[in-house]
PDB file as gemmi writes it, atoms N, CA and C in Angstrom:
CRYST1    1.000    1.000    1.000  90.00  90.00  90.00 P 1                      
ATOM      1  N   UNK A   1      46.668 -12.006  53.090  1.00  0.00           N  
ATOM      2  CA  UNK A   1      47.289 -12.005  54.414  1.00  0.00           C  
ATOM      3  C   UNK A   1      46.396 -12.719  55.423  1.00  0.00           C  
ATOM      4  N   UNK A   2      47.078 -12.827  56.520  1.00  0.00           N  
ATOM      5  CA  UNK A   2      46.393 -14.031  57.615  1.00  0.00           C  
ATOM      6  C   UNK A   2      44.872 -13.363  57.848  1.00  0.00           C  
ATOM      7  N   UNK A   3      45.431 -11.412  58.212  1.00  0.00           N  
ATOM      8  CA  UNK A   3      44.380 -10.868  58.942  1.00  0.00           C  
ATOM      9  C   UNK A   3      43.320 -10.648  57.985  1.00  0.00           C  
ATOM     10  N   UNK A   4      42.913 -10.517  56.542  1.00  0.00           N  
ATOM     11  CA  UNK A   4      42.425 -10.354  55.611  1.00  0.00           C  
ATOM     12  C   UNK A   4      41.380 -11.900  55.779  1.00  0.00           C  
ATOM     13  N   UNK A   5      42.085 -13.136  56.026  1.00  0.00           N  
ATOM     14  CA  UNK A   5      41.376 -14.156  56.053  1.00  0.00           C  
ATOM     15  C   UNK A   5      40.706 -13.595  57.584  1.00  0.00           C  
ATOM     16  N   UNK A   6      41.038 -13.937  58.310  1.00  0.00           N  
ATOM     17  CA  UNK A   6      40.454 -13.585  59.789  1.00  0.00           C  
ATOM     18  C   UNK A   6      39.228 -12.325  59.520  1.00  0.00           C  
ATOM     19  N   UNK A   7      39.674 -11.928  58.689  1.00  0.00           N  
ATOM     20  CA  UNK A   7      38.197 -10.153  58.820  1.00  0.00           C  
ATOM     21  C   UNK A   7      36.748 -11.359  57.986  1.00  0.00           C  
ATOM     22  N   UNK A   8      37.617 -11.796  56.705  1.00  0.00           N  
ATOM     23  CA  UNK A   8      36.509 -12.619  56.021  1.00  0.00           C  
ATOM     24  C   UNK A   8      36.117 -13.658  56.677  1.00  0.00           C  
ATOM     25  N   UNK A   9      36.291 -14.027  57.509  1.00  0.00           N  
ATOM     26  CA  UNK A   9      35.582 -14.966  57.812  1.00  0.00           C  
ATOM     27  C   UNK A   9      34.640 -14.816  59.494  1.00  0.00           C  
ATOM     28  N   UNK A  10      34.796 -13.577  60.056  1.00  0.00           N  
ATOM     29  CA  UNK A  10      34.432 -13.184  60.805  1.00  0.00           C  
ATOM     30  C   UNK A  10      32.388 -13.203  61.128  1.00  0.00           C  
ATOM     31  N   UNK A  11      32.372 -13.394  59.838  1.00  0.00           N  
ATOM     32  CA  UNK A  11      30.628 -12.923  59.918  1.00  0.00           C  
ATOM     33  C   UNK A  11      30.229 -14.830  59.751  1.00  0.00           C  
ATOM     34  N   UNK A  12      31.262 -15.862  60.129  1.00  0.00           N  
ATOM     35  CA  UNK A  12      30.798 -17.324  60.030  1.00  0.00           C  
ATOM     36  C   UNK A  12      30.469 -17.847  61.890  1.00  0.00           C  
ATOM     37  N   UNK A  13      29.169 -18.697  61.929  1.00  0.00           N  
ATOM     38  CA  UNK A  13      28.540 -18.665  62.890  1.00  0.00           C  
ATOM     39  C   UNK A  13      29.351 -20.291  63.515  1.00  0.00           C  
ATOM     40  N   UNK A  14      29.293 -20.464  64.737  1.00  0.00           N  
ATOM     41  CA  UNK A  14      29.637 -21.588  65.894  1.00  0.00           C  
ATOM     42  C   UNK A  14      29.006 -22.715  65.134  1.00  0.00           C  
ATOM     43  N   UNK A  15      27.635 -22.444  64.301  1.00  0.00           N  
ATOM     44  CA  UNK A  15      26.901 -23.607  64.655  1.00  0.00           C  
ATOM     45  C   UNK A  15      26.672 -23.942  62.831  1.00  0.00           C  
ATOM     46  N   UNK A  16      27.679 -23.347  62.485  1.00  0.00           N  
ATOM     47  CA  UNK A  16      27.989 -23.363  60.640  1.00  0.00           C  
ATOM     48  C   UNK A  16      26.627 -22.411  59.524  1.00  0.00           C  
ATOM     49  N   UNK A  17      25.965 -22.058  60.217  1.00  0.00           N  
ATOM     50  CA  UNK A  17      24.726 -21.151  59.537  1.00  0.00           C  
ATOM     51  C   UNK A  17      25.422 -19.688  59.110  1.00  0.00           C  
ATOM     52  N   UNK A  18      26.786 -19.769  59.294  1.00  0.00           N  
ATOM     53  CA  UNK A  18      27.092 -17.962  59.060  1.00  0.00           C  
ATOM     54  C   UNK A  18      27.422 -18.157  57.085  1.00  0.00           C  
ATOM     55  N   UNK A  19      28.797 -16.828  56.799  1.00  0.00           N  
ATOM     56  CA  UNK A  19      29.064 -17.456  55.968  1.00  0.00           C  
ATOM     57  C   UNK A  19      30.046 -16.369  55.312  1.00  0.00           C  
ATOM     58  N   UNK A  20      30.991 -16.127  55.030  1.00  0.00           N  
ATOM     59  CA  UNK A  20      30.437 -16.764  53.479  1.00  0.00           C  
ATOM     60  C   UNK A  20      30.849 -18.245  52.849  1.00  0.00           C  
ATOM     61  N   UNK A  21      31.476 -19.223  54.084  1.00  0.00           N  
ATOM     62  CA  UNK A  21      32.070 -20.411  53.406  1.00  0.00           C  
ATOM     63  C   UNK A  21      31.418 -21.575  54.535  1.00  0.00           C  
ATOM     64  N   UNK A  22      30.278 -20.865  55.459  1.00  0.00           N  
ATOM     65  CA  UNK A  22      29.351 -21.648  56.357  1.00  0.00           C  
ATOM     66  C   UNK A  22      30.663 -23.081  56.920  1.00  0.00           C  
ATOM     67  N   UNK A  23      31.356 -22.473  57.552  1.00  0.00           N  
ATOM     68  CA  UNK A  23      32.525 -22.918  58.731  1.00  0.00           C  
ATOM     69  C   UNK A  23      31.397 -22.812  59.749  1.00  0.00           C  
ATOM     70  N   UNK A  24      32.115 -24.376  60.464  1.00  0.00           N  
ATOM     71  CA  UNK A  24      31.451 -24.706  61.595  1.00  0.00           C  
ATOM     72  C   UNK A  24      32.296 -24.882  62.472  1.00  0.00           C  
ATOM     73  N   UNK A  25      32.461 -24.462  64.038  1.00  0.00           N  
ATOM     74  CA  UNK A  25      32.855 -24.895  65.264  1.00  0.00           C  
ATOM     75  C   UNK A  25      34.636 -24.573  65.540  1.00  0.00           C  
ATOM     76  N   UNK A  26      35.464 -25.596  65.464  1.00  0.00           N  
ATOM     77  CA  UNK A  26      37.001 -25.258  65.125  1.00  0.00           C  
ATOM     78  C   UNK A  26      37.528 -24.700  63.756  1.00  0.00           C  
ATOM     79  N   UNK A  27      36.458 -25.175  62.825  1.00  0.00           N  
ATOM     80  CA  UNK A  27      36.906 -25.135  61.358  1.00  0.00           C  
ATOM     81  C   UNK A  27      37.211 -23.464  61.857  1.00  0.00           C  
ATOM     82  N   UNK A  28      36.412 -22.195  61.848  1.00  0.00           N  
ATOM     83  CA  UNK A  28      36.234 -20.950  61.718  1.00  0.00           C  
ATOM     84  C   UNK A  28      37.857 -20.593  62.315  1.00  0.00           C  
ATOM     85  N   UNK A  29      38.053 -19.664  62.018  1.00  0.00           N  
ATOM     86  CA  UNK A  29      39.697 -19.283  62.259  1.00  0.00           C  
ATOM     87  C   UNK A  29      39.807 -18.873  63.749  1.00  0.00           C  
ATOM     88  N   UNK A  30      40.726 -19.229  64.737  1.00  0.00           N  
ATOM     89  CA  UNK A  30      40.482 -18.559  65.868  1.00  0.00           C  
ATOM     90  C   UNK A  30      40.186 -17.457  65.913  1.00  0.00           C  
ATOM     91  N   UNK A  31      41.084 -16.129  65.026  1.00  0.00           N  
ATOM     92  CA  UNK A  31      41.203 -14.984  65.357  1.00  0.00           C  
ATOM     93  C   UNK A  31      39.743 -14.499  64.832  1.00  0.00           C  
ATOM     94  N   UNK A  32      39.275 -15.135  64.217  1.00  0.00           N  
ATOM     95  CA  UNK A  32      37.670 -14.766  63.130  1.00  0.00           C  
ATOM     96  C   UNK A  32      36.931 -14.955  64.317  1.00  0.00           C  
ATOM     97  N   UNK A  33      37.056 -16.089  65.286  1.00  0.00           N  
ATOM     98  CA  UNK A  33      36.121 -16.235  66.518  1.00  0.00           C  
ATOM     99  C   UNK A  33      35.953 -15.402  67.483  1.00  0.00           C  
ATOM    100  N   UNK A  34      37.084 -14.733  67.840  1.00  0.00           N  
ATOM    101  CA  UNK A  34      36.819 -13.815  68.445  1.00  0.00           C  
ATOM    102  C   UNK A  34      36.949 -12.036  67.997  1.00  0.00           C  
ATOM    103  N   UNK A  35      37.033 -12.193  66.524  1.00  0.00           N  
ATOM    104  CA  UNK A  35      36.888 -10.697  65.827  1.00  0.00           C  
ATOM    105  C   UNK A  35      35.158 -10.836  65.780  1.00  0.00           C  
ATOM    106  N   UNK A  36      34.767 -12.043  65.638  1.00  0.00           N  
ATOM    107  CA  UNK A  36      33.193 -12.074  66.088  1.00  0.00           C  
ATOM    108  C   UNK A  36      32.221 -11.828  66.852  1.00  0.00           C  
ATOM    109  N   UNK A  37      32.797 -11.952  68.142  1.00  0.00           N  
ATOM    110  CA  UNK A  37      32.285 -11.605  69.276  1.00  0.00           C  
ATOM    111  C   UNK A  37      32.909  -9.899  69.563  1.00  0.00           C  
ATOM    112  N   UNK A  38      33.885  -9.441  69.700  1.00  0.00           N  
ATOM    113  CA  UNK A  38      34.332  -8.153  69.581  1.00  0.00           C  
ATOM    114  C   UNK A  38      33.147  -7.219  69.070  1.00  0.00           C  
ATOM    115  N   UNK A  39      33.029  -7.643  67.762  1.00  0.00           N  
ATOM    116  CA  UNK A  39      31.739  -7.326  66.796  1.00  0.00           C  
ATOM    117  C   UNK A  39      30.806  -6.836  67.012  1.00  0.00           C  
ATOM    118  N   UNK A  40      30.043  -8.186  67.489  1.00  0.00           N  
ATOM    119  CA  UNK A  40      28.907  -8.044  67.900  1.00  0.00           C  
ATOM    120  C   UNK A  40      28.572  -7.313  69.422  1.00  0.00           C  
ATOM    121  N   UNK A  41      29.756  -7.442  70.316  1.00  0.00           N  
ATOM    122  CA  UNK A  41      29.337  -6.241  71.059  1.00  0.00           C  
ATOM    123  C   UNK A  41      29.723  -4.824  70.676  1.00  0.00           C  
ATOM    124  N   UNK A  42      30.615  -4.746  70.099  1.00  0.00           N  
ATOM    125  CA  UNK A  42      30.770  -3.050  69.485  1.00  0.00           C  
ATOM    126  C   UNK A  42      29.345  -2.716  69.285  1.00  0.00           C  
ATOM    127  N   UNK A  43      29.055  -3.639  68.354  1.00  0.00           N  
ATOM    128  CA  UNK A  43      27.615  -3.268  67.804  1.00  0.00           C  
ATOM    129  C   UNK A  43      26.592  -3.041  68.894  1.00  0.00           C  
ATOM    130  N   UNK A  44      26.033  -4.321  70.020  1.00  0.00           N  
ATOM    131  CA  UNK A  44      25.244  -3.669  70.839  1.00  0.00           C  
ATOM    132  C   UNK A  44      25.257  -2.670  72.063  1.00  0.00           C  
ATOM    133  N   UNK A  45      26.630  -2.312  71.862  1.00  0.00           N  
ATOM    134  CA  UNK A  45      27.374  -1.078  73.204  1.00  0.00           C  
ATOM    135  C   UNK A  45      27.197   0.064  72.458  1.00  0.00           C  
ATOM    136  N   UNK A  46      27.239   0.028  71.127  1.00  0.00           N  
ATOM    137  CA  UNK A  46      27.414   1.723  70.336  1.00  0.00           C  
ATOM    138  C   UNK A  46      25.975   1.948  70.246  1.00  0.00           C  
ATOM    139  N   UNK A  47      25.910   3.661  70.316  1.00  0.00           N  
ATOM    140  CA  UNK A  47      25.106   4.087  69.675  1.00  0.00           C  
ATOM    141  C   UNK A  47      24.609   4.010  68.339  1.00  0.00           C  
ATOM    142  N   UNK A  48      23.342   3.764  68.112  1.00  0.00           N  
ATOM    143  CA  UNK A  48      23.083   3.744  66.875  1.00  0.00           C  
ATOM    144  C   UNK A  48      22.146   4.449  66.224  1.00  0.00           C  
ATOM    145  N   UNK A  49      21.822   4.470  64.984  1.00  0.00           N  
ATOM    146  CA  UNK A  49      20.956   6.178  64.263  1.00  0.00           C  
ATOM    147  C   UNK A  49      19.439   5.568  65.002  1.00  0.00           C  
ATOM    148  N   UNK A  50      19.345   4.512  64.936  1.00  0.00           N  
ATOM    149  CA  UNK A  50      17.629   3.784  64.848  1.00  0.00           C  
ATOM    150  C   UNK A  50      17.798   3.136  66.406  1.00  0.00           C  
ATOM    151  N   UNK A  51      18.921   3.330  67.535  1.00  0.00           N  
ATOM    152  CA  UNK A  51      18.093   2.685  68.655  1.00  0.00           C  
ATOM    153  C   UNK A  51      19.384   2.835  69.645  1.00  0.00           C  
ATOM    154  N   UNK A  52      19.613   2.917  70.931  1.00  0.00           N  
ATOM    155  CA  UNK A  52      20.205   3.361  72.001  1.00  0.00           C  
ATOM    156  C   UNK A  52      21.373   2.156  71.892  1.00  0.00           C  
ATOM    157  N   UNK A  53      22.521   2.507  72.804  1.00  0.00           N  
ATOM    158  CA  UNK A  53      23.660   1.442  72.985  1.00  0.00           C  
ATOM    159  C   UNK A  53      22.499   0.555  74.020  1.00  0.00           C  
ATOM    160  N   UNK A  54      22.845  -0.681  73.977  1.00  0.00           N  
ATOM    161  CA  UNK A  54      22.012  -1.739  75.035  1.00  0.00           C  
ATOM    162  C   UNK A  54      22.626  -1.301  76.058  1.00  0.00           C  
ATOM    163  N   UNK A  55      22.178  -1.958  77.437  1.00  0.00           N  
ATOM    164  CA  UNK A  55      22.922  -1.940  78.992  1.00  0.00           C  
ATOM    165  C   UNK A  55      23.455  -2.923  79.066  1.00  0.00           C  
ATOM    166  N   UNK A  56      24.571  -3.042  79.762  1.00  0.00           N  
ATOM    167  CA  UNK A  56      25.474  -3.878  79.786  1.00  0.00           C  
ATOM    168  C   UNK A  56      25.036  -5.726  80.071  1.00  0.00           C  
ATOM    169  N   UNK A  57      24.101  -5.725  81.028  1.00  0.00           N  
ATOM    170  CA  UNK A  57      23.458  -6.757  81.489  1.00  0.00           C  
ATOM    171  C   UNK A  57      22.441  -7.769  79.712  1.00  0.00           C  
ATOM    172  N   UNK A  58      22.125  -6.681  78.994  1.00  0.00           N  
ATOM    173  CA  UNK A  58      21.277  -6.937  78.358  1.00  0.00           C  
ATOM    174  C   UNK A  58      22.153  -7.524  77.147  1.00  0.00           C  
ATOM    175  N   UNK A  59      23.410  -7.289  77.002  1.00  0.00           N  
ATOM    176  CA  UNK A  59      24.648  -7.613  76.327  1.00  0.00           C  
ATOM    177  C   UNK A  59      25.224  -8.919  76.529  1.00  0.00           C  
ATOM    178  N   UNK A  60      25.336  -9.019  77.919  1.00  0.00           N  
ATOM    179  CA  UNK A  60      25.846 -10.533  78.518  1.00  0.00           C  
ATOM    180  C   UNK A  60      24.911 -11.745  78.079  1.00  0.00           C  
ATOM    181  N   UNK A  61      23.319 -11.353  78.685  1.00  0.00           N  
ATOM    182  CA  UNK A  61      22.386 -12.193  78.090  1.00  0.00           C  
ATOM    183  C   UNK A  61      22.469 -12.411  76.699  1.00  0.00           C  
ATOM    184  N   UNK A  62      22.581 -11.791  75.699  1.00  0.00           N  
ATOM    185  CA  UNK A  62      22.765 -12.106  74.806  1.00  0.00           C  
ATOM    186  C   UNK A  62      23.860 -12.533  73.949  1.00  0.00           C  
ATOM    187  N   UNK A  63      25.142 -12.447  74.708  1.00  0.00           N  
ATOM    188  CA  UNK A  63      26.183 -13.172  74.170  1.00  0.00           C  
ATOM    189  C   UNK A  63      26.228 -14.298  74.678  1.00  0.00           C  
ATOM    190  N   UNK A  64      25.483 -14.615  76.005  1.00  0.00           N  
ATOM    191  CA  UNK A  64      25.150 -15.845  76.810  1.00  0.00           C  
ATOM    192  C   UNK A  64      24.383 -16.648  75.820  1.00  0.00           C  
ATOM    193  N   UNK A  65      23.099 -15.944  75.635  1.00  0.00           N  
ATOM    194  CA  UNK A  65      22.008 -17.090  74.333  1.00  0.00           C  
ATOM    195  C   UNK A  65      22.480 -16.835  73.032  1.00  0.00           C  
ATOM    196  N   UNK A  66      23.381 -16.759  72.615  1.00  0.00           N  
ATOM    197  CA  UNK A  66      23.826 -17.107  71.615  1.00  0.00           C  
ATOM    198  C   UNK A  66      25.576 -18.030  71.403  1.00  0.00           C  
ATOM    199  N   UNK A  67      25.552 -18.328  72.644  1.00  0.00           N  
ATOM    200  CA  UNK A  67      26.876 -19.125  72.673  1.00  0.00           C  
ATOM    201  C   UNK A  67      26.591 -20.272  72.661  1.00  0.00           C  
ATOM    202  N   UNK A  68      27.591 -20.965  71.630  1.00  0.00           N  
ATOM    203  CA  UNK A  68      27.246 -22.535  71.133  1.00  0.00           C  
ATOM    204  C   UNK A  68      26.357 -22.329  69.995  1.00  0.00           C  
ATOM    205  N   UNK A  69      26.004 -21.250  69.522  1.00  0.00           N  
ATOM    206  CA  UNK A  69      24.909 -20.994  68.363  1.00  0.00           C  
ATOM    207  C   UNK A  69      26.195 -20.335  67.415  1.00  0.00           C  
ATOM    208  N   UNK A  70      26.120 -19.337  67.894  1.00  0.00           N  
ATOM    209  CA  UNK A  70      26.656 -17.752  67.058  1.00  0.00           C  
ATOM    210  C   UNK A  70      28.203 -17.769  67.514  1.00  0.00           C  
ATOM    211  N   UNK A  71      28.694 -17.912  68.554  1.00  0.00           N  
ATOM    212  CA  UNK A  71      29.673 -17.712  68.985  1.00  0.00           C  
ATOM    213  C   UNK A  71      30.049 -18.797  69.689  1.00  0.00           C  
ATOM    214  N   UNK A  72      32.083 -18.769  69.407  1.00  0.00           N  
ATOM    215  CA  UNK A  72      32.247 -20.226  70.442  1.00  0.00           C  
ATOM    216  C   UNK A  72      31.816 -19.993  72.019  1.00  0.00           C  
ATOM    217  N   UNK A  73      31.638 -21.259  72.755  1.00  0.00           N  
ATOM    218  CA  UNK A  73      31.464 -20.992  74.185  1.00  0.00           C  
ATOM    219  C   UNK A  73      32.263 -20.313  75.222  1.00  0.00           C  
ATOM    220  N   UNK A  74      33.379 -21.354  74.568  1.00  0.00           N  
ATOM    221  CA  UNK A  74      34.236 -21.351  75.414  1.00  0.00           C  
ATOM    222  C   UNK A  74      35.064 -19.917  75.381  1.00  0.00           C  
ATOM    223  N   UNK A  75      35.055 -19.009  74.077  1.00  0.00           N  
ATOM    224  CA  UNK A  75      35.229 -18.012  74.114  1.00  0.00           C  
ATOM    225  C   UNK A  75      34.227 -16.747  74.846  1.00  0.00           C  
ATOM    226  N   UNK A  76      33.237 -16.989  74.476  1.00  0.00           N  
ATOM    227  CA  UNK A  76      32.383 -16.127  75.029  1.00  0.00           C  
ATOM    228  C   UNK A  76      32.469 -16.195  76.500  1.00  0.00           C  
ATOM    229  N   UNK A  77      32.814 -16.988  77.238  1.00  0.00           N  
ATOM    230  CA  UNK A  77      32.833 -17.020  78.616  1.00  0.00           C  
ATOM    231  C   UNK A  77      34.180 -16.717  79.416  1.00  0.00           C  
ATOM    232  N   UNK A  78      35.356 -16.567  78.447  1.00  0.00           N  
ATOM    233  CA  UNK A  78      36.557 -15.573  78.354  1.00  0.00           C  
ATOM    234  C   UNK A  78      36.197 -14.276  78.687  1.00  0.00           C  
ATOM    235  N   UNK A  79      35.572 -13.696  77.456  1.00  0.00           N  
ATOM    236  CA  UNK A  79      35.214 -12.368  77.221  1.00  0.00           C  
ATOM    237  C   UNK A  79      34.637 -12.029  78.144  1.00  0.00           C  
ATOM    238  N   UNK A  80      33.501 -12.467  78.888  1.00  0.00           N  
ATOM    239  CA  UNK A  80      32.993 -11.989  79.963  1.00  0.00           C  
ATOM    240  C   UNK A  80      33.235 -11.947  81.067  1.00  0.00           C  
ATOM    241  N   UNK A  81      34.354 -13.296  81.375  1.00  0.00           N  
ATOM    242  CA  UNK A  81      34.968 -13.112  82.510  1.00  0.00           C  
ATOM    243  C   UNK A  81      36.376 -12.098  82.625  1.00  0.00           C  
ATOM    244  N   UNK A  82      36.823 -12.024  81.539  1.00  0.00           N  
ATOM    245  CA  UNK A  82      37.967 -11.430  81.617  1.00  0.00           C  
ATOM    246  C   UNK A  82      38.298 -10.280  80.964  1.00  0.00           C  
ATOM    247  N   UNK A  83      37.317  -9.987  79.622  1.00  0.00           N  
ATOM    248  CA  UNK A  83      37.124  -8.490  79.482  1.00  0.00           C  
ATOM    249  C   UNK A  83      36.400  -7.402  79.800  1.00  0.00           C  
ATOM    250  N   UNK A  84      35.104  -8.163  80.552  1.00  0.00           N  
ATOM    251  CA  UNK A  84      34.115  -7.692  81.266  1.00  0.00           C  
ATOM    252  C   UNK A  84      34.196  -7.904  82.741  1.00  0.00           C  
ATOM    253  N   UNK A  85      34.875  -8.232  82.877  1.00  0.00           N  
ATOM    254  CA  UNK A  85      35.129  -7.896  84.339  1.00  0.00           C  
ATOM    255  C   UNK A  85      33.762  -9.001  85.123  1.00  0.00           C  
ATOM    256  N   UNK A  86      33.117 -10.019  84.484  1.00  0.00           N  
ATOM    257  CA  UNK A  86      31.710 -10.338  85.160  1.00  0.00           C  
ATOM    258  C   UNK A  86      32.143 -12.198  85.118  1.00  0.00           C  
ATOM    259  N   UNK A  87      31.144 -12.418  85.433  1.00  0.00           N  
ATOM    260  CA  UNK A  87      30.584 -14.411  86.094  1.00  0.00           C  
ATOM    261  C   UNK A  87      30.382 -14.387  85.000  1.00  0.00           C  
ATOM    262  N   UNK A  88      30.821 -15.406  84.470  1.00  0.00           N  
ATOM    263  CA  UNK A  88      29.915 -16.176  82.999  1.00  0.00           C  
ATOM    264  C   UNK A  88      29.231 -17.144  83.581  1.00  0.00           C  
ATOM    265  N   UNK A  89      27.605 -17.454  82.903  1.00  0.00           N  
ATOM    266  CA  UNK A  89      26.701 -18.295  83.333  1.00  0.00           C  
ATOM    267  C   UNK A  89      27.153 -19.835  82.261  1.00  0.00           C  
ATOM    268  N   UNK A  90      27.703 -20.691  82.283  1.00  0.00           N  
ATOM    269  CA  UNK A  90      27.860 -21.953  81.499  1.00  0.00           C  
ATOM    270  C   UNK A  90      27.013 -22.913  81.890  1.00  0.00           C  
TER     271      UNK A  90                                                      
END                                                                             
């Protein structure tokens, strides 16, 4: 199924270093692009056994330095403007 492709390919990076089929840039599936970023902030907003949810600020920065790397840009600056309620720095 579509969403089955979209989950697998979720852990593939902007800048083609992810993987498991090391997709680069448009290649990566839209919906994988942003089940990516979703992700990775679940991950640094939740609690975790070995270390605190991050603060919100400390979240942005880092979806900030990793855009154009890890994540598309142009998405990441969606997400922050429009699911976060904040300025994206571009």
């Amino acid at each position: 199924s579509d969403m089955a492709k979209y989950v697998l390919y979720h852990h593939e990076r902007w800048d083609g270093k992810g993987y498991p089929k090391g997709l680069k840039g448009q290649e990566i599936p839209y919906v994988s692009r942003i089940i990516t970023i979703v992700d990775a902030y679940d991950a640094m907003t939740s609690e975790r056994s070995y270390r605190s949810a991050l603060q919100m600020e400390v979240v942005i920065e880092e979806l900030q330095r990793n855009s154009g790397i890890q994540f598309d840009p142009e998405l990441v600056a969606v997400f922050i403007e429009k699911v976060l309620g904040r300025t994206s720095k571009l």
